[in-house]
N, C-alpha and C positions, 0 to 999 in steps of 0.2 A: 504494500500500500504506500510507503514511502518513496519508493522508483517513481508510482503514480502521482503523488502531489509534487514531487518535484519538477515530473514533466508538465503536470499544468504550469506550475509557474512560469517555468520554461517556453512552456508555450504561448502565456498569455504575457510576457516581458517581450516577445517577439512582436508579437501584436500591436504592443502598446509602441516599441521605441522604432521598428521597422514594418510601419502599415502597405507602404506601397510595394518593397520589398516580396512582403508575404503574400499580396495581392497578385504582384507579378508572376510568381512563383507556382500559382495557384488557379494560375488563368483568371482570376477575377476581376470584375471591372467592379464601382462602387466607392461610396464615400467610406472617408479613413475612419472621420467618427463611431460608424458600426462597429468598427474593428477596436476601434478602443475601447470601445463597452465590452463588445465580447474577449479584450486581451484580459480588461478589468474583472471580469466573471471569473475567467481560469486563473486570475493569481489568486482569487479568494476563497474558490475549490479547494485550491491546492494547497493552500495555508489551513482550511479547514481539515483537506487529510490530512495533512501533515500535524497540525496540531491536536488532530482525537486520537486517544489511547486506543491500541486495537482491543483492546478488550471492552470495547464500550459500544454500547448497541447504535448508537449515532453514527459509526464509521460507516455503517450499512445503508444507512439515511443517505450522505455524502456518496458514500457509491452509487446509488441511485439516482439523484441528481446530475450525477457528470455522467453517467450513461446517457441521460435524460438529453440533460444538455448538448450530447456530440449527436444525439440523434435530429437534434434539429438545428446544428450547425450542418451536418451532412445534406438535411433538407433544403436549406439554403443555398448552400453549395451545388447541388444539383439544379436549381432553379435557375442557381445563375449562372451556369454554363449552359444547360439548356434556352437561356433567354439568348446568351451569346453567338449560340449558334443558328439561332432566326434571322438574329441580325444581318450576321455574317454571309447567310445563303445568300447569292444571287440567280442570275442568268449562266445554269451551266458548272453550276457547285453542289456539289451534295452534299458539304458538311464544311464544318471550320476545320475541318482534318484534311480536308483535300483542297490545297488550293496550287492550283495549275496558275 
């Protein structure tokens, strides 16, 4: 569980100090601001696992949450590759993967 709150942080100190960065990275288009909510989410995950004893029924809470949570970052993420790739079709493109 430790590995885990460290990667949130990790994750969400990425977010926070390299938005466009991780956007690039990520194929995303979108305002940074989003990203700094969501970096600010995962350093607060993270310090919450990190700071609950694993012997305490709340660790279970938190894991639940950040599962929660990556599952509608994924949703987003999907949305917004999938909007990207509307954009991107033209005359004679089948995908943002194929461009001739």
């Amino acid at each position: 569980m430790r590995a885990l709150g460290w990667f949130s942080v990790g994750l969400g100190l990425a977010k926070l100090l390299a938005p466009r960065l991780f956007r690039r990275v990520n194929g995303m288009t979108g305002e940074e601001p989003v990203l700094h909510g969501f970096g600010l989410r995962e350093i607060a995950t993270g310090v919450a696992l990190l700071a609950t004893a694993p012997s305490s029924g709340r660790l279970a809470s938190w894991m639940r949450a950040r599962v929660g949570r990556d599952a509608v970052d994924l949703l987003l993420l999907a949305a917004a590759l999938l909007s990207n790739g509307r954009r991107s079709r033209g005359p004679g493109r089948r995908g943002p993967w194929r461009r001739h």
